[in-house]
C-alpha positions as a Markdown table, in Angstrom:
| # | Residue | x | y | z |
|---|---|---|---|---|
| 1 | Unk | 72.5 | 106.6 | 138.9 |
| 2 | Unk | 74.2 | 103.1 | 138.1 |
| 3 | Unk | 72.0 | 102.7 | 135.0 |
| 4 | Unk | 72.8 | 105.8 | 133.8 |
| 5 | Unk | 76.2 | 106.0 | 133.7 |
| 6 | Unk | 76.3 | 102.1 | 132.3 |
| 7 | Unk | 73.5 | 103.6 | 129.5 |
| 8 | Unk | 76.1 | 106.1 | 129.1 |
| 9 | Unk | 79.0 | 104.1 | 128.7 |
| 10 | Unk | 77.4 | 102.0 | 126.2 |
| 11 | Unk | 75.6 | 104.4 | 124.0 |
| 12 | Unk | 79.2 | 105.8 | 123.9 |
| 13 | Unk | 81.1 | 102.6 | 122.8 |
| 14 | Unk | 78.5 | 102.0 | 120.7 |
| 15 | Unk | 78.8 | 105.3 | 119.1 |
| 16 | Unk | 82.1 | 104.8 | 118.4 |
| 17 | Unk | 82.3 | 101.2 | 117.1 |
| 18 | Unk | 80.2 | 102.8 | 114.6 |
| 19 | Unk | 82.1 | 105.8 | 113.7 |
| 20 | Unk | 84.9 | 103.0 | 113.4 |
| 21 | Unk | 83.3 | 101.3 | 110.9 |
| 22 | Unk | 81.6 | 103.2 | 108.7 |
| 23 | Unk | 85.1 | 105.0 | 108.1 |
| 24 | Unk | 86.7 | 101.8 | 107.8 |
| 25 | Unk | 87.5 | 101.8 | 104.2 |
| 26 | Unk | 89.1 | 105.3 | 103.6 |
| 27 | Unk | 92.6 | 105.9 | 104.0 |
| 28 | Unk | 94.2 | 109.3 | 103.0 |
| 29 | Unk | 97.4 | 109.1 | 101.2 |
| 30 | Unk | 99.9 | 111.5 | 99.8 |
| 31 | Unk | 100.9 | 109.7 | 96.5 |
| 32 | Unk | 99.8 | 106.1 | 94.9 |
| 33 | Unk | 100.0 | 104.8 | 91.0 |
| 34 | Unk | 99.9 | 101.3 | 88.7 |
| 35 | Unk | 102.3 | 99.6 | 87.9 |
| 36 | Unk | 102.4 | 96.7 | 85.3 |
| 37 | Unk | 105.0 | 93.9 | 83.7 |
| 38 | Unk | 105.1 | 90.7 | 82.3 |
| 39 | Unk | 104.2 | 89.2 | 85.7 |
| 40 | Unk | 101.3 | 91.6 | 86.5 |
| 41 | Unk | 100.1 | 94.6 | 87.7 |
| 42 | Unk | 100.2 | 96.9 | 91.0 |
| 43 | Unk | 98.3 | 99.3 | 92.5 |
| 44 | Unk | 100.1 | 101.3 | 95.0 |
| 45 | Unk | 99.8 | 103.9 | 97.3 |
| 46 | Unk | 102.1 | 106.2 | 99.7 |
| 47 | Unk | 101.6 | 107.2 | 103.2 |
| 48 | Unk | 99.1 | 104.9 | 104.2 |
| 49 | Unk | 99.1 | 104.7 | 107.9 |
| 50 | Unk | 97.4 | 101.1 | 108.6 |
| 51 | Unk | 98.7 | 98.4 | 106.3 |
| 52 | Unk | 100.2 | 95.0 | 106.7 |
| 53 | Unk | 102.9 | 93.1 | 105.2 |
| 54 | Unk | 103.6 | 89.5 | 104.1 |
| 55 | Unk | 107.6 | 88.6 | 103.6 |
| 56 | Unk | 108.8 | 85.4 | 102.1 |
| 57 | Unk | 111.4 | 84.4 | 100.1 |
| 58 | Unk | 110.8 | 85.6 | 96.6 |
| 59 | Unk | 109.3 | 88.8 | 98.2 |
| 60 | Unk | 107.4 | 91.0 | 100.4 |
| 61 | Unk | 103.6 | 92.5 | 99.6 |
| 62 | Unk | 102.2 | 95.2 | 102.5 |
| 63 | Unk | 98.7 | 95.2 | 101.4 |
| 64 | Unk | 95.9 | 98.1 | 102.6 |
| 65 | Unk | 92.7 | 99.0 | 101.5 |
| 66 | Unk | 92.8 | 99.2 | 97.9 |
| 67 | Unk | 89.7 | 100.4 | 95.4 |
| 68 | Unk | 89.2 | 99.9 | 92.0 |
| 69 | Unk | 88.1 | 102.1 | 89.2 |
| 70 | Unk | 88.2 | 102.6 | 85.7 |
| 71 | Unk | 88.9 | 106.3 | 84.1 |
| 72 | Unk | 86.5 | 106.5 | 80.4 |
| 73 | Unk | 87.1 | 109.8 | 78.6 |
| 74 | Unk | 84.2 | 111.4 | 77.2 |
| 75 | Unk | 85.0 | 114.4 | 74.6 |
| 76 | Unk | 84.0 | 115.5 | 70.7 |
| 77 | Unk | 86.2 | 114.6 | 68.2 |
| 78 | Unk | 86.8 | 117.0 | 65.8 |
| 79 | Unk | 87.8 | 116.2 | 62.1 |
| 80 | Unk | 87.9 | 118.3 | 59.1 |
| 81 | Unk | 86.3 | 115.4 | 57.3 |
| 82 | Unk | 82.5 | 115.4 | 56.7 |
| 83 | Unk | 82.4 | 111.8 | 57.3 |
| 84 | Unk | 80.7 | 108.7 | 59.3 |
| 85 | Unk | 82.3 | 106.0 | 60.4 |
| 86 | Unk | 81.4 | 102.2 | 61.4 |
| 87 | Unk | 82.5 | 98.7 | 62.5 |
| 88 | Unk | 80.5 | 96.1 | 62.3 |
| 89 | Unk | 79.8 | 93.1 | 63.8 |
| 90 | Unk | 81.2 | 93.7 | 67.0 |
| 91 | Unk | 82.2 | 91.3 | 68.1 |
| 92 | Unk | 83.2 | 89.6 | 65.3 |
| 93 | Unk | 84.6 | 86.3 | 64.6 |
| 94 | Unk | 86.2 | 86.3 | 61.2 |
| 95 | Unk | 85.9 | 89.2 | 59.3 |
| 96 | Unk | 84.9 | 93.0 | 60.2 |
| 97 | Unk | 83.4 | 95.8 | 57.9 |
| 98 | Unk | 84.7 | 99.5 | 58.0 |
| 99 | Unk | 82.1 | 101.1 | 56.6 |
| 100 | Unk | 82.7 | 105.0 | 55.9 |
| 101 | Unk | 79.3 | 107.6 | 55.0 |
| 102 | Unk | 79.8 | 110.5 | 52.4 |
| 103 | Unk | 83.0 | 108.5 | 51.5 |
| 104 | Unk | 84.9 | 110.8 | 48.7 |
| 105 | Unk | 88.0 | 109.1 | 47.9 |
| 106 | Unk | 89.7 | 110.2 | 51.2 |
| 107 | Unk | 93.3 | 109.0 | 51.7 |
| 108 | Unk | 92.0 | 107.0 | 54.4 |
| 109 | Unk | 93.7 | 104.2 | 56.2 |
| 110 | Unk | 93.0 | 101.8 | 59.6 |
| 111 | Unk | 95.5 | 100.7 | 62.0 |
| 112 | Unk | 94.7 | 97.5 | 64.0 |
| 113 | Unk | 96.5 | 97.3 | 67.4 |
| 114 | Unk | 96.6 | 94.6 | 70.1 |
| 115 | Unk | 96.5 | 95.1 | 73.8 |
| 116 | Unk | 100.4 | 95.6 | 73.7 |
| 117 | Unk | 100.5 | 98.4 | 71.4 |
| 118 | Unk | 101.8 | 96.3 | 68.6 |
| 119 | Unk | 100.8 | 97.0 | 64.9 |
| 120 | Unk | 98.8 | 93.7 | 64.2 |
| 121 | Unk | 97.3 | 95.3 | 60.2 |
| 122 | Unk | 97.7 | 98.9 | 58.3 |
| 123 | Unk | 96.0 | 99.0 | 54.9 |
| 124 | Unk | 94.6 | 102.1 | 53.1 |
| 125 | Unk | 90.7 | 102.5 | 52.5 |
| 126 | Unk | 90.0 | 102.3 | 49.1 |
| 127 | Unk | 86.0 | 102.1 | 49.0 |
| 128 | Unk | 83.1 | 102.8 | 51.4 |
| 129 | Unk | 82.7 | 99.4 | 52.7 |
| 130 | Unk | 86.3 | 97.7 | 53.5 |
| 131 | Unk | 86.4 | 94.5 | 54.5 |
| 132 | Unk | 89.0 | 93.1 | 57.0 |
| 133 | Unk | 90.1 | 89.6 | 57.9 |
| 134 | Unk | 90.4 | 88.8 | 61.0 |
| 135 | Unk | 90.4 | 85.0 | 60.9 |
| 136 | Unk | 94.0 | 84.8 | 61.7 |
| 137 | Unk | 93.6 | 86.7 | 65.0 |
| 138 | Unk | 93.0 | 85.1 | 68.3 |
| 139 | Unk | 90.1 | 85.9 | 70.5 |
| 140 | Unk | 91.2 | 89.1 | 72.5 |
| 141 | Unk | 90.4 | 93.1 | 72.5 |
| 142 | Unk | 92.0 | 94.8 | 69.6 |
| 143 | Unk | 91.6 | 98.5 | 69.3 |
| 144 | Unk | 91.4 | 100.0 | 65.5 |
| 145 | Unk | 92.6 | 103.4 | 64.9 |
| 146 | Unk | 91.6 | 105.4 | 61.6 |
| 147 | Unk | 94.0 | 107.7 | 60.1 |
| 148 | Unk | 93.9 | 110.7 | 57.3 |
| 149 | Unk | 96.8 | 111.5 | 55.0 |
| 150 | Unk | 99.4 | 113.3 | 57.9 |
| 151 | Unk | 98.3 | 110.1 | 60.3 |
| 152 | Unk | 95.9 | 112.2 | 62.1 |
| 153 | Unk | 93.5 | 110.1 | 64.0 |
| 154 | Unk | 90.0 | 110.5 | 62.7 |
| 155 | Unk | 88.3 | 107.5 | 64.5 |
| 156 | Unk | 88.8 | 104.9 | 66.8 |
| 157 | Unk | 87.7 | 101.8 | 67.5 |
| 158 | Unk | 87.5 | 98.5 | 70.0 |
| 159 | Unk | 87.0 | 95.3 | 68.7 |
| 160 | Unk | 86.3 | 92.3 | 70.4 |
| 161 | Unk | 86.8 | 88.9 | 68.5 |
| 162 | Unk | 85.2 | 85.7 | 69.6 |
C-alpha cells in the first residue's frame, strides 16, 4: 500500500512539473506594442502576471517572456501600367540598374529612402534602363519606391549596398 501511494505521489509531481514546463513560455496579455527612439527599441506587453524588474539609477526594466516575430505582407499590386520592373544587382556596391519592360515613355520616377524615412535621391525615368549611383551611399538597407505621374506607387523595392 506504501508503494502505491509513493508511486502515486510521484507520478503526480511528476505530472505536474511537466504541465509546468511545457506551458512555461506563454503568458496571456491584454495589450502589448514596440516602441522605438534614438536609444533603441521596446517591446512591451500589458497584464502580464509573472515578470521581474530591475531598478537602478537611470531606470527600471520589468522583463517577462518576450517572442519575436517579423510581420511580411503578401498581396497583388495592381497598376494600370502594363509594365515590368527590375533592380539589379542586389546588392550592389556602386551603382544599380532600374530596368523597366514594355517601357513607353511613362512619366516614371524612383524615390530612394533610407531606414529613417528620409529622401536620400528622386529623379524621373527617362529610358528603359536607368542607371543610379550609389557610390556616395554607405553600406545599409535602402528601400526604392517607383512612382507614376499623381505619385502613385507602382513598385517597390529593397536594396542592400555592400
Amino acid at each position: 500500500m506504501k508503494k502505491n501511494k509513493f508511486k502515486l505521489i510521484v507520478t503526480t509531481v511528476t505530472g505536474l512539473l511537466w504541465v509546468g514546463l511545457v506551458h512555461s513560455q506563454e503568458s496571456v496579455n491584454v495589450s502589448g506594442g514596440n516602441a522605438s527612439g534614438v536609444g533603441g527599441s521596446v517591446a512591451y506587453s500589458l497584464g502580464q502576471v509573472v515578470f521581474t524588474t530591475n531598478v537602478d539609477t537611470t531606470g527600471s526594466v520589468s522583463q517577462g517572456v518576450q517572442q519575436t516575430y517579423n510581420i511580411n505582407e503578401v498581396g497583388v499590386q495592381e497598376t494600370e501600367l502594363n509594365i515590368s520592373l527590375s533592380v539589379f544587382p542586389n546588392p550592389t556596391d556602386d551603382k544599380l540598374i532600374l530596368k523597366i519592360n514594355k517601357y513607353n515613355n511613362n512619366k516614371l520616377s524612383y524615390q530612394l529612402y533610407d531606414m529613417k524615412g528620409r529622401l536620400l535621391m528622386n529623379d524621373q525615368i527617362r529610358t528603359q534602363r536607368t542607371q543610379i549611383n550609389t557610390t556616395s551611399l554607405p553600406p545599409a538597407l535602402y528601400f526604392m519606391n517607383v512612382v507614376d505621374r499623381e505619385n502613385r506607387e507602382v513598385q517597390s523595392f529593397k536594396i542592400v549596398k555592400n
